[in-house]
C-alpha positions in Angstrom: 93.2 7.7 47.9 94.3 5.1 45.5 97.8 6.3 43.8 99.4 4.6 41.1 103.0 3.0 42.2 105.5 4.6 40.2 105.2 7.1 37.3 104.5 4.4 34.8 101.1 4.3 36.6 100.7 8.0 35.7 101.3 7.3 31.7 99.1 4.1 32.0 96.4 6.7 33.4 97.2 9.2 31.1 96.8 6.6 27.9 93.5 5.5 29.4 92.3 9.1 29.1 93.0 9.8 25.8 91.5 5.6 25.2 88.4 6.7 27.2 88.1 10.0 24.6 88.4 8.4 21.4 86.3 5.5 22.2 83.6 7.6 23.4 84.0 9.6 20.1 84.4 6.2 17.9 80.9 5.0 20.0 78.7 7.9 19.3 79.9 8.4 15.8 79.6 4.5 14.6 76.7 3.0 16.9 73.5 4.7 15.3 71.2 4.5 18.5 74.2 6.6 20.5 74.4 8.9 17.6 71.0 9.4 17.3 70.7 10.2 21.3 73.2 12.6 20.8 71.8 14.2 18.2 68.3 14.0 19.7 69.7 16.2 23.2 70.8 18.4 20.8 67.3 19.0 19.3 65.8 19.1 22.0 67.9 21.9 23.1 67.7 23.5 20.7 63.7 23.3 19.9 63.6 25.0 23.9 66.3 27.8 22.8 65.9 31.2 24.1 63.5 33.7 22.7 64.9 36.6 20.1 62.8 38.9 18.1 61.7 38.0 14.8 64.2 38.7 12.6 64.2 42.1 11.2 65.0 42.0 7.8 63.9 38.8 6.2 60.2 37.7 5.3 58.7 35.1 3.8 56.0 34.8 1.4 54.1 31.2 1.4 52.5 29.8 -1.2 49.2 28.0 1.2 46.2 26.0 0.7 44.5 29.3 0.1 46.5 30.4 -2.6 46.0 27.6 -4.4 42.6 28.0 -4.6 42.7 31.4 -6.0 44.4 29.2 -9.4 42.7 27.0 -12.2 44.9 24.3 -11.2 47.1 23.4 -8.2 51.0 22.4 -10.1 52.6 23.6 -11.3 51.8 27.2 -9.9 50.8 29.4 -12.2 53.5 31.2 -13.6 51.3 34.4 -14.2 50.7 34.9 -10.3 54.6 34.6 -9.7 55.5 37.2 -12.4 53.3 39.5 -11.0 54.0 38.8 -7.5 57.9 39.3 -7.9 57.1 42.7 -10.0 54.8 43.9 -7.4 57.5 43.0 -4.9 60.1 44.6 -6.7 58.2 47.6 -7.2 57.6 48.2 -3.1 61.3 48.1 -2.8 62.1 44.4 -1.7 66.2 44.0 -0.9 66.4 41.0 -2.6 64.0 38.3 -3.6 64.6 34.4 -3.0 62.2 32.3 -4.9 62.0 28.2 -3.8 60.0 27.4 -6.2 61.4 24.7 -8.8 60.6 26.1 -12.5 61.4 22.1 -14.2 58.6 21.8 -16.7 55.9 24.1 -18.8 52.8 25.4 -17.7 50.3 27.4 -20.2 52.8 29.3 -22.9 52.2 32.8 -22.4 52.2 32.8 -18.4 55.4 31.1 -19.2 57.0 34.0 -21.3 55.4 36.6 -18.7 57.6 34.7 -16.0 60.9 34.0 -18.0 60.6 38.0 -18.9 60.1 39.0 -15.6 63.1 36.5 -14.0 65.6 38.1 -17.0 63.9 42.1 -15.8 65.1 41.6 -12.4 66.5 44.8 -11.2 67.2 43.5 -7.4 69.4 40.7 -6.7 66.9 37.6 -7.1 67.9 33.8 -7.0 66.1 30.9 -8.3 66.0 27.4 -6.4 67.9 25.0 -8.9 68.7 21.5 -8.9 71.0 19.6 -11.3 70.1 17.1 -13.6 70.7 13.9 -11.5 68.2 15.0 -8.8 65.6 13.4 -9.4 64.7 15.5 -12.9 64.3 13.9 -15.9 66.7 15.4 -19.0 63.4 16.9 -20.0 62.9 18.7 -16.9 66.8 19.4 -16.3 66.6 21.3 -20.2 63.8 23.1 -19.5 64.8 24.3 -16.2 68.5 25.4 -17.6 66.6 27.3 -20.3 63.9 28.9 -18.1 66.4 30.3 -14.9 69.1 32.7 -16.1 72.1 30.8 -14.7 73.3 34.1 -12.5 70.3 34.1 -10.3 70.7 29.7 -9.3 71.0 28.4 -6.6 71.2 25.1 -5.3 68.2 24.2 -2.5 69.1 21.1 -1.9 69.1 20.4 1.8 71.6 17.9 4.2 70.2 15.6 5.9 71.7 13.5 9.0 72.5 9.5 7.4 70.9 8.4 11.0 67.4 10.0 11.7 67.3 12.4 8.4 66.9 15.4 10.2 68.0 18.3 8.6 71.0 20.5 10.8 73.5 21.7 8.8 73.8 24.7 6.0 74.3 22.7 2.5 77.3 25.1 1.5 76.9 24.0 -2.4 78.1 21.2 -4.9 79.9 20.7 -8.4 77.0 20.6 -11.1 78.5 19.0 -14.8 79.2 21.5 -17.4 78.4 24.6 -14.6 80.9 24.2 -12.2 80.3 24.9 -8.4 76.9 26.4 -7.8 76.3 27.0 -3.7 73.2 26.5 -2.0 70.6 29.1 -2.2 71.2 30.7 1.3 74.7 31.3 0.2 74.0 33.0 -3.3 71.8 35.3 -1.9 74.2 36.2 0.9 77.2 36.8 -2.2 74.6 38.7 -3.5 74.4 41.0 -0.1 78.1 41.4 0.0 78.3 38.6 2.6 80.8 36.0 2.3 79.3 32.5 2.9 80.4 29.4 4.5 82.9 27.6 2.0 82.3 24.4 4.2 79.1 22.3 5.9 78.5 24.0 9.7 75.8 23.3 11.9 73.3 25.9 11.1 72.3 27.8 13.8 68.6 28.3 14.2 67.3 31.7 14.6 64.8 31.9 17.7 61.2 33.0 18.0 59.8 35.8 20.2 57.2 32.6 21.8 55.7 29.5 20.9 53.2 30.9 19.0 55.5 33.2 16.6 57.3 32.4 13.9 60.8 33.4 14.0 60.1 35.5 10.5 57.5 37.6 9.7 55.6 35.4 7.5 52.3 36.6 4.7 50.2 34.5 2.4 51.5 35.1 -1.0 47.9 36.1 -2.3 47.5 38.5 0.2 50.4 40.6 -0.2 48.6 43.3 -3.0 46.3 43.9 0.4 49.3 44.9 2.6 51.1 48.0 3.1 53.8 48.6 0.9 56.2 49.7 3.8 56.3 46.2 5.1 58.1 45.2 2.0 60.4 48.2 2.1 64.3 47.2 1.9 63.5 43.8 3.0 65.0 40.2 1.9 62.1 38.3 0.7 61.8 33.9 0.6 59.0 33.0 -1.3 57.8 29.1 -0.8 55.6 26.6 -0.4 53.7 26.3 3.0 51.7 23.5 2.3 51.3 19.7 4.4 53.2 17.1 2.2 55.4 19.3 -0.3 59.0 20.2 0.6 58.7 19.5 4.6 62.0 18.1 6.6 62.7 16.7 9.6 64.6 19.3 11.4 65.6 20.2 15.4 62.2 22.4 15.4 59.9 19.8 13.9 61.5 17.4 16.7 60.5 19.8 19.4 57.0 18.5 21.2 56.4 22.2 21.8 57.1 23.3 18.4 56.0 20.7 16.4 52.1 21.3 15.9 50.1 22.2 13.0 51.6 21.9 9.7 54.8 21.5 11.8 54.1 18.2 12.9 54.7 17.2 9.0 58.4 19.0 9.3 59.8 22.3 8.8 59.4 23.5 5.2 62.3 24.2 2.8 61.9 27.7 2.4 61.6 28.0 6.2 65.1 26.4 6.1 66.6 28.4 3.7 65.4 31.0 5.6 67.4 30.3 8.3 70.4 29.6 7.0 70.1 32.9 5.4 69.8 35.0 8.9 72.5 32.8 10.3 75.1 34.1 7.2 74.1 37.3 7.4 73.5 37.9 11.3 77.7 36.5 11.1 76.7 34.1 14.0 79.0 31.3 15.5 77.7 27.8 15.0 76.5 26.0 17.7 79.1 22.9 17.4 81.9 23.4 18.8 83.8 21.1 15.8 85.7 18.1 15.7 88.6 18.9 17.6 86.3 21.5 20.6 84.3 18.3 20.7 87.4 16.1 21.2 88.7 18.3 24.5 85.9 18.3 25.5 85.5 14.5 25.8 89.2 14.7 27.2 88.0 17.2 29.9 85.5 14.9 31.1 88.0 11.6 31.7 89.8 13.9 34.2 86.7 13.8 37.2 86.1 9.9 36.1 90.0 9.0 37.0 90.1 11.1 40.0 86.7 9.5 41.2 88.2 6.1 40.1 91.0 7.4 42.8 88.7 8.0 45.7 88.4 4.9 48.2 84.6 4.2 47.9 82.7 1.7 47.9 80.9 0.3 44.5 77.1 1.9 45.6 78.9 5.5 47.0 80.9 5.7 43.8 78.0 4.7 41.5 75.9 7.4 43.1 79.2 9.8 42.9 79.2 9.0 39.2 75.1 9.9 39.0 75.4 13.2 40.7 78.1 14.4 38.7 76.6 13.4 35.5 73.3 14.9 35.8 75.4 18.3 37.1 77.2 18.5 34.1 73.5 17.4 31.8 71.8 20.8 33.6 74.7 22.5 33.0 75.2 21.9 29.5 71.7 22.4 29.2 71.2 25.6 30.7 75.1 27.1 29.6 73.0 27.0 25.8 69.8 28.4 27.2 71.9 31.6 28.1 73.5 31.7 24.5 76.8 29.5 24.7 77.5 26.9 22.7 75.6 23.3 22.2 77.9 21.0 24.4 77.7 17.4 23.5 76.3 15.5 26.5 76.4 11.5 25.1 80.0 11.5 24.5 81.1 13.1 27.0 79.5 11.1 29.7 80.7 7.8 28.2 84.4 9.2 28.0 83.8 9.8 32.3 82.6 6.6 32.5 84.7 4.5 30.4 87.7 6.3 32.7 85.9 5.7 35.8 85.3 2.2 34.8 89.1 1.9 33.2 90.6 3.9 36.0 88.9 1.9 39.0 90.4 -1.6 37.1 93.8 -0.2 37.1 93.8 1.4 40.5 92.0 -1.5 42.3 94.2 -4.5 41.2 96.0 -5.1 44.2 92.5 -5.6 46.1 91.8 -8.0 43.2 94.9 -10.1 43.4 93.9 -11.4 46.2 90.3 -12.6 44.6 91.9 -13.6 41.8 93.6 -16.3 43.5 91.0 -17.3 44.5 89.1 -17.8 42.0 92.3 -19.7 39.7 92.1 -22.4 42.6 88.0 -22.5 42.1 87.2 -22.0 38.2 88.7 -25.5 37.5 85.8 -27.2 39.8 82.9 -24.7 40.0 80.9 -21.9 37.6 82.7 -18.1 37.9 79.4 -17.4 39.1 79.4 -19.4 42.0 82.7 -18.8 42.8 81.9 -15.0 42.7 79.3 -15.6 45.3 81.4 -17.6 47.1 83.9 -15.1 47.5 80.8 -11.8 48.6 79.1 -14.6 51.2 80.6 -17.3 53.1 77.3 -18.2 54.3 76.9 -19.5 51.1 79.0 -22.7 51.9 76.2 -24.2 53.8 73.6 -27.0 52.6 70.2 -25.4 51.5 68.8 -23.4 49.0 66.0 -21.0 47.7 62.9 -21.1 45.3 63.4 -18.8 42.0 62.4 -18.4 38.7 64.9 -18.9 36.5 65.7 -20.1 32.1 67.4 -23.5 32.0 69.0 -24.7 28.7 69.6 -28.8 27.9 71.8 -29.9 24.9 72.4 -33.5 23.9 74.0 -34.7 20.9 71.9 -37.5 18.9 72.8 -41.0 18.9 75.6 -40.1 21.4 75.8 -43.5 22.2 76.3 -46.0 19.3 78.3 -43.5 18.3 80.9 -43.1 21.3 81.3 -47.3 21.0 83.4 -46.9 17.7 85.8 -44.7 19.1 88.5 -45.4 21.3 88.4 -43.4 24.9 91.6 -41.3 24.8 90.1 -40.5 21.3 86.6 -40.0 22.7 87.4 -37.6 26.0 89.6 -35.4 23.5 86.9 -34.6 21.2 84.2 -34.3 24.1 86.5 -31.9 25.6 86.5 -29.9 22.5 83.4 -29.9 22.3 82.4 -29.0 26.1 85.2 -26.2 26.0 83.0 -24.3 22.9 79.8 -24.7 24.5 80.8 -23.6 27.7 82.6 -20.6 26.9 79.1 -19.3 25.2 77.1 -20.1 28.0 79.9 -18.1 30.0 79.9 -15.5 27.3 76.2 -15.0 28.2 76.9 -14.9 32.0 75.2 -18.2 32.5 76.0 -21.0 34.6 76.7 -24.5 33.8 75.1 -26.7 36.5 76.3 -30.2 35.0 77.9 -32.7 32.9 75.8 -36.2 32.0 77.7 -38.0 29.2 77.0 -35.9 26.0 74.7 -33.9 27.7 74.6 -30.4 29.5 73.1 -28.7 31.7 73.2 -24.9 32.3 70.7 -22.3 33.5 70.3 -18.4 34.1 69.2 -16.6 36.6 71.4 -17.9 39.5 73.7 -17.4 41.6 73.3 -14.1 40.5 69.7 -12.7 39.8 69.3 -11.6 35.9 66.1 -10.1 35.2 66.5 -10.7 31.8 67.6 -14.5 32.1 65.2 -15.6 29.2 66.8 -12.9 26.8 70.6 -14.0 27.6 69.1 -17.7 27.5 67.5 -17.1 24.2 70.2 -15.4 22.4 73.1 -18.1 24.5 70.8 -20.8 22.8 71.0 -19.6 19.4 74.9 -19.3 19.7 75.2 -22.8 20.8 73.2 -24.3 18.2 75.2 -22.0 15.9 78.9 -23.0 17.3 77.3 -27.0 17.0 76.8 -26.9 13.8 80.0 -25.8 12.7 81.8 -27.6 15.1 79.7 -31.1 13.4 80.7 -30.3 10.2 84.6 -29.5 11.3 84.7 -33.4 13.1 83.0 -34.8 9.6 85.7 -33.3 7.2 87.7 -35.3 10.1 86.1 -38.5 9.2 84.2 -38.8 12.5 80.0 -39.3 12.2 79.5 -36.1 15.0 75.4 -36.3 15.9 73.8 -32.7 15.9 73.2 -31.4 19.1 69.5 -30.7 20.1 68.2 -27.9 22.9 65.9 -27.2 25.3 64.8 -24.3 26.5 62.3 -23.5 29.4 61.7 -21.0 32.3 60.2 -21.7 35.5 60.4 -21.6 39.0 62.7 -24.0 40.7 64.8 -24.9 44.0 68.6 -23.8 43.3 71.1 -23.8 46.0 73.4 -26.6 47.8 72.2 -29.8 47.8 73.8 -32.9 49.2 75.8 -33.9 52.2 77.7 -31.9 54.7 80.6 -33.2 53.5 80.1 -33.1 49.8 77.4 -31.3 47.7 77.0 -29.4 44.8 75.7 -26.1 43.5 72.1 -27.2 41.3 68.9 -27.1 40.8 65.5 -29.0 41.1 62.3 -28.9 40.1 59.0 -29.1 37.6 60.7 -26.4 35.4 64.3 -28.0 34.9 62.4 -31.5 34.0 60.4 -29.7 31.3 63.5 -28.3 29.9 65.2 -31.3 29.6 61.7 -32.8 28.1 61.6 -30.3 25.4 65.4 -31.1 24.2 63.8 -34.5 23.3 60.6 -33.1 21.8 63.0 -32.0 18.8 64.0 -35.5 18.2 60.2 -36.3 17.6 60.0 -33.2 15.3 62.9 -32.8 13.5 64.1 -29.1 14.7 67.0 -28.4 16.5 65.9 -25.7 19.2 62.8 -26.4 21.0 62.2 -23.6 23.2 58.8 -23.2 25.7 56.1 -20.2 25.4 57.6 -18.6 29.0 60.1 -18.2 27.5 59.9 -17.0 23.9 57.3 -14.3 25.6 59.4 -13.1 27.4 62.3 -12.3 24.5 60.4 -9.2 22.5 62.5 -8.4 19.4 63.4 -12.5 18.7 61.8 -14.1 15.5 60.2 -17.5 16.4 58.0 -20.0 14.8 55.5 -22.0 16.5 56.1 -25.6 16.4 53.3 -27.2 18.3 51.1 -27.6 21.8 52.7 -30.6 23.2 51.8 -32.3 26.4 55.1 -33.8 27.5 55.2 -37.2 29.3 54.0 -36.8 32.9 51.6 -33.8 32.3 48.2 -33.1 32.0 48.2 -29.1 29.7 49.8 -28.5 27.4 52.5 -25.2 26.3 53.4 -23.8 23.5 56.6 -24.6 21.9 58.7 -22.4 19.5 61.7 -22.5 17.2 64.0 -19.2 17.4 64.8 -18.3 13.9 67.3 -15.6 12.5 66.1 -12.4 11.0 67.0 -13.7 7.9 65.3 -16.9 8.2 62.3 -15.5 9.7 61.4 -13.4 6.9 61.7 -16.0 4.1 58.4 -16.7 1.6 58.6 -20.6 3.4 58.6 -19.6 7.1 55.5 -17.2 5.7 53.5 -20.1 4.4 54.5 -22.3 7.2 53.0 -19.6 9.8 50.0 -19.0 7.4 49.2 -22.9 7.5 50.2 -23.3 11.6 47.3 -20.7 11.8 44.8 -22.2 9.7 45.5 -25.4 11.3 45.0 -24.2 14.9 41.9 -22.7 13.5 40.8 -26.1 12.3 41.2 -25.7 8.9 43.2 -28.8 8.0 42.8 -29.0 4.4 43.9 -25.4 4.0 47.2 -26.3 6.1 47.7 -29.3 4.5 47.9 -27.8 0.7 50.1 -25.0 2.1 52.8 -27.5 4.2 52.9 -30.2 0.8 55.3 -28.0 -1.1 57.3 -27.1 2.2 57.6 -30.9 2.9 58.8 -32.4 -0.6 61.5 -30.4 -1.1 64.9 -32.4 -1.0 65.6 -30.3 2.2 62.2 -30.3 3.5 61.3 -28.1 6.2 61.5 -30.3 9.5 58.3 -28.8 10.8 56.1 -28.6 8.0 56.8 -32.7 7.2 56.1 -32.6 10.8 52.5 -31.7 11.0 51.9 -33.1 7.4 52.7 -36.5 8.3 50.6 -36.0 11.7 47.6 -34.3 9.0 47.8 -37.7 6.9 47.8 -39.6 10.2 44.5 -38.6 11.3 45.7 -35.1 13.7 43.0 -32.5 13.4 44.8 -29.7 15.5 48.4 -28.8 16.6 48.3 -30.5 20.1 50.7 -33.5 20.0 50.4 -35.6 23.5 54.3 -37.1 24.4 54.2 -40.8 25.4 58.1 -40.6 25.8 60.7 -38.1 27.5 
């Protein structure tokens, strides 16, 4: 068991808990694809919670497909059927009637009048889905609908939706409308109404359950059908009358986000009335909410540092303690999952996990440092002379101090600065080192930044790959995306050294991936960590093709194919010197840049070129290539067009 040394190690363990909590909290909250995961276990749960009977006293009557036919005219609906429909429900001795239908604008004048008579005859409590003036009504609408809905029986419907993935969770408590003053949502007038006080503040609604996968949690009846059923079903009930229909008034909620329950007119959300509906039972029915708030959710990610620290504590090795950390996070996933399924609250599982891990992690750095000292050292002597990366293998295998190496695939990167040399003769050598060091000393940290490894030094010219010592599978990606942030940190270092006076070349880079020998090579009593091969030649190759065509990155089809997600235009087929096929050559663009009205012409003309059609390309690259900063690649193939090149092959008779 690893203990701390003194009781300052006990504070420095108890700060990383409470670090581990609120960055776990600060993760999920601010990182959409972690909140959206979080959320997303949570539906899930949810969607698969247990069965209840429907519930007893609400019932909602939907306005379908059906019952629109029965009218002369599908919207607005017709203002007669409603008027008789909330009389006849009145008259079989409905509780209260809920009606989420939006009355903004006039139908035929006298099944108007019939209607507004009817709303102001209301003997039962009855509420009217409002909406103010600055949601989406025009002042037209926003007057008539003020004029047409007595304003004791509004009630807002808006609904709240999540800012991530728009799903709808929460019960919209109600809002400040001008000139009204605070009207509450819907659900909560009708449950003022009932003599039930109603949430004063947004909670996680929690969603009443269904007797099976087939059965709606509340009884639900075609609204032109209702004259045809038995006037006891009505009796003494609260009754939501809505629209049922495919694309009006649907969200995204936790039940449309269930596979099971999310078919039919499901799959196109859950709709509004369904909502309101359920907020409703969940006021009325005085149940808890599922969320166990900010500060339950805060102990709870507290809670969860403790078994990280104490398994940080444990004298494991790295595999044992990453299996350790598996077991005991999929114990606590099944059961959070199944402590809901029995009725108890919806425990976050996202956060909490990444509070145990980040005090697993954080505890295990603490703990271990004396074993590291001793590495450490090590490595200070090393870093100087060799890559971290090879000095990290160094350290795990000492069989790795031999001559000899292995074949692998791996993404090499060459930069060179142009006209280097010219250059370097006007400057004097103290002068000369001390900007080259600057220089080297940005480059390098990227390429370390990425977890790459710089091989070599040649003048103004490096050489670094991925994929080794240490096996990446994603060495294009990190090569890629290293690439970009050189080319990036060049530039601005190039204009820094010009304010300075000094004529700094931009640097040009190659990118490629292949297989090639890596390992050892040299004497036995001197030899250095590099690598050989087909694939490390074309690389360098490819840092010189952007000399011929003006671009700055020149980066191969292996690799670009194997970077989904990065925006890149195609440059050309070239057949570097030495070779007999051609590849495919790209430049890596920014998002920005890659959606631009130019880089669409300039892809638009590459393809009509490789299709033959020169003339076409050639109109669409003119404009790209006489501007005074003319696109490097479009004057590229223009000039070649005027020269006589039908295609977008270009054969290299240099390196």
């Amino acid at each position: 068991m690893r203990r701390p040394r003194d009781w300052r190690g006990f504070v420095i363990l108890a700060v990383i808990a409470l670090l581990s909590a609120w960055l776990s909290r600060e993760l999920v909250q601010r990182i959409t694809v972690l909140n959206m995961l979080e959320q997303w276990t949570g539906d899930m749960r949810i969607g698969a919670r247990p069965a209840e009977p429907q519930h007893p006293e609400i019932i909602i009557v939907s306005i379908t497909e059906e019952t629109l036919e029965t009218f002369p005219y599908r919207a607005p609906i017709d203002r007669k059927f409603l008027s008789d429909l909330l009389q006849t429900l009145e008259k079989r001795g409905a509780r209260a009637i809920l009606l989420d239908i939006l009355l903004d604008q006039p139908t035929e004048p006298d099944k108007d009048a019939a209607m507004k008579a009817t709303l102001a005859g209301m003997r039962i409590p009855t509420v009217v889905s409002y909406v103010h003036g600055n949601h989406q009504l025009t002042p037209r609408q926003s007057r008539f609908l003020d004029d047409f809905v007595p304003a004791r029986q509004r009630g807002l419907a808006n609904v709240v939706r999540d800012q991530f993935d728009n799903t709808v969770r929460w019960i919209f408590p109600g809002a400040t409308v001008p000139d009204q003053g605070y009207i509450r949502g819907v659900a909560g007038v009708m449950a003022s109404l009932l003599g039930i006080a109603p949430p004063d503040d947004l909670i996680t609604l929690a969603w009443h359950g269904r007797p099976d996968s087939e059965t709606e949690p509340f009884r639900t009846y075609p609204a032109h059908t209702v004259t045809l059923l038995p006037e006891a079903w009505f009796a003494q009930k609260i009754i939501l009358i809505g629209a049922d229909l495919s694309l009006t008034d649907r969200h995204r909620t936790p039940l449309s986000s269930s596979p099971v329950l999310a078919k039919g007119l499901n799959q196109y959300g859950t709709p509004g009335v369904m909502i309101h509906a359920h907020a409703l039972a969940h006021i009325l029915d005085r149940r808890p909410t599922p969320d166990l708030g900010k500060a339950g959710r805060g102990a709870m990610q507290l809670l969860s540092t403790l078994p990280g620290l104490l398994l940080a504590a444990v004298e494991l090795g790295f595999q044992a303690r990453l299996i350790l950390a598996m077991v005991l996070t999929v114990c606590y996933w099944i059961g959070a999952i199944h402590l809901f399924a029995m009725g108890g609250p919806l425990l976050p599982l996202l956060a909490p996990t990444l509070a145990f891990i980040l005090a697993l992690g954080s505890g295990d750095l603490y703990l271990g440092r004396d074993e590291r000292e001793q590495r450490k050292f090590i490595k200070n002597a090393f870093r100087r002379y060799l890559a971290p990366a090879v000095v990290e293998q160094l350290l795990n295998d000492r069989a790795s101090l031999r001559l000899g190496g292995e074949r692998r695939e791996m993404t090499f990167i060459f930069t060179d600065v142009a006209d280097f040399t010219p250059f370097s003769e006007t400057m004097e050598a103290t002068e000369l080192t001390n900007l080259l060091n600057r220089y080297f000393n940005g480059m390098c940290q990227i390429i370390l930044r990425h977890e790459g490894t710089v091989i070599n030094f040649v003048g103004d010219a490096l050489f670094a790959l991925f994929g080794a010592p240490a096996r990446q599978d994603d060495h294009p990606r990190r090569a890629l995306a290293c690439a970009m942030e050189l080319d990036a940190f060049a530039q601005g270092f190039r204009q820094r050294i010009h304010r300075e006076g000094i004529p700094f070349g931009e640097t040009r880079i190659g990118v490629h991936t292949g297989h090639a020998a890596i390992g050892n090579m040299g004497s036995e009593e001197r030899f250095q960590y590099t690598s050989l091969g087909d694939a490390v030649n074309t690389a360098a190759r490819l840092e010189g093709f952007n000399k011929f065509v003006g671009t700055r990155i020149c980066v191969s089809e292996k690799t670009i194919g194997r970077c989904p997600g990065f925006h890149a235009r195609p440059i050309a087929e070239v057949v570097l010197k030495g070779k007999s096929h051609p590849i495919a050559t790209f430049e890596p663009l920014t998002a920005e840049q890659a959606d631009t009205p130019d880089m669409r012409t300039y892809r638009e003309a590459y393809a009509l070129l490789t299709s033959g059609q020169v003339a076409q390309a050639q109109r669409l690259l003119a404009p790209l290539a006489s501007r005074n900063a003319p696109d490097p690649c479009a004057l590229f193939h223009l000039r070649r067009l005027e020269a006589g090149a039908q295609d977008t092959l270009v054969q290299m008779d240099s390196k």
